[in-house]
Every structure is written in C-alpha cells, then in structure tokens.
C-alpha positions in Angstrom: -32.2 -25.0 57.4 -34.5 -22.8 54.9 -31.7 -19.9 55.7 -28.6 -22.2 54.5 -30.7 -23.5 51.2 -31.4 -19.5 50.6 -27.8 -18.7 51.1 -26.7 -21.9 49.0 -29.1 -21.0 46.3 -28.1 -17.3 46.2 -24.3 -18.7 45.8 -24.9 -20.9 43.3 -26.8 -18.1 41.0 -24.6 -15.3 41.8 -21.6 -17.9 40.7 -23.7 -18.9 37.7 -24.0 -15.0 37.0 -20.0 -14.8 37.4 -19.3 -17.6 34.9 -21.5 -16.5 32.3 -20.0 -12.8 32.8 -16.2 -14.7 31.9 -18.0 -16.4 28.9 -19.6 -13.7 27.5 -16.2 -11.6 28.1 -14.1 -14.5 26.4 -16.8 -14.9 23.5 -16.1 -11.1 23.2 -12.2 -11.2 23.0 -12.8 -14.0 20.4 -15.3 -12.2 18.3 -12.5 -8.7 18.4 -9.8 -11.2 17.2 -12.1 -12.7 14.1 -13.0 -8.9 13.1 -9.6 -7.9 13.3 -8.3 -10.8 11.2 -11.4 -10.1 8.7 -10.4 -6.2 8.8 -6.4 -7.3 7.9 -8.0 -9.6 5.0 -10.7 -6.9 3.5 -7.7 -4.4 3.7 -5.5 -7.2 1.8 -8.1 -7.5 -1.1 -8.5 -3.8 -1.3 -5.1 -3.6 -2.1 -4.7 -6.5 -4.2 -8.3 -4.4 -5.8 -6.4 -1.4 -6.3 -3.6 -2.9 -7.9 -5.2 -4.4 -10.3 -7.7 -1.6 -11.4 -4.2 0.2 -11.9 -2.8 -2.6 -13.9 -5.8 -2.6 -15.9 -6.2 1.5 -16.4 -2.3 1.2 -17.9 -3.1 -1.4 -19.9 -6.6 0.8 -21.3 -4.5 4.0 -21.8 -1.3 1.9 -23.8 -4.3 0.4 -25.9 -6.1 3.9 -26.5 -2.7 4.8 -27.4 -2.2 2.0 -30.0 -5.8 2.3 -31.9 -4.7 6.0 -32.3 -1.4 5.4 -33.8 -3.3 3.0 -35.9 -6.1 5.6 -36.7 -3.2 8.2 -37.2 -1.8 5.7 -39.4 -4.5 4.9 -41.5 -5.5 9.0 -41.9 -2.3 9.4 -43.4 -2.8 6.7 -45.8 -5.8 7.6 -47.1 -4.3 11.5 -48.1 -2.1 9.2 -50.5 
C-alpha cells in the first residue's frame, strides 16, 4: 500500500515537473515572439528617426544657404 502511494506520488510530481517544463517552454516561445515584434518596431522608428533627421539636416543646410544669400545680399548693399 505505502509502495503504490510512493509510486503515485512520484508520478504525480514527475508529471507536475513535465507540465511546468511545457509552460515554461511555451512562456519562452511567447516571450521570442514579443521581442521579435518589439525588435521589427524599434527598427521601424529608427528608420522613421533617420528619415527625419535627414529631412531636417536638408531643410538646415537650404536655410544656411538662404541667410547667406541674404548676408551676401545685404554686403553688397552697403558698398553702394
């Protein structure tokens, strides 16, 4: 009787250690996905990042280039 409540017992935690194993695995393959999708979306905002710091280092060098025309404008108005 105290052998088959062993054996029971021992089959009930080595079953309990199975399940847990497949949990933890599945918890795993669901945490890979999230950092996978988070990894697509950082590398989305980088870009979108990049782009604009372009966008707004065109839009610094055509102003640079306006207020000197304006300067070089201004120079030669002051010789007449």
């Amino acid at each position: 009787m105290k052998t088959n409540k062993k054996i029971v017992a021992i089959s009930a935690i080595g079953t309990a250690y199975i399940l847990k194993q497949i949990l933890d695995r599945r918890k795993l393959k669901e945490m890979e996905l999230e950092i996978s999708s988070l990894n697509k979306s950082m590398n989305a905002v980088a870009e979108a990042h990049n782009n604009l710091a372009d966008a707004v280092d065109e839009n610094h060098d055509l102003c640079a280039e306006e207020i000197a025309s304006v300067y070089e404008h201004l120079a030669e108005l002051s010789k007449q």
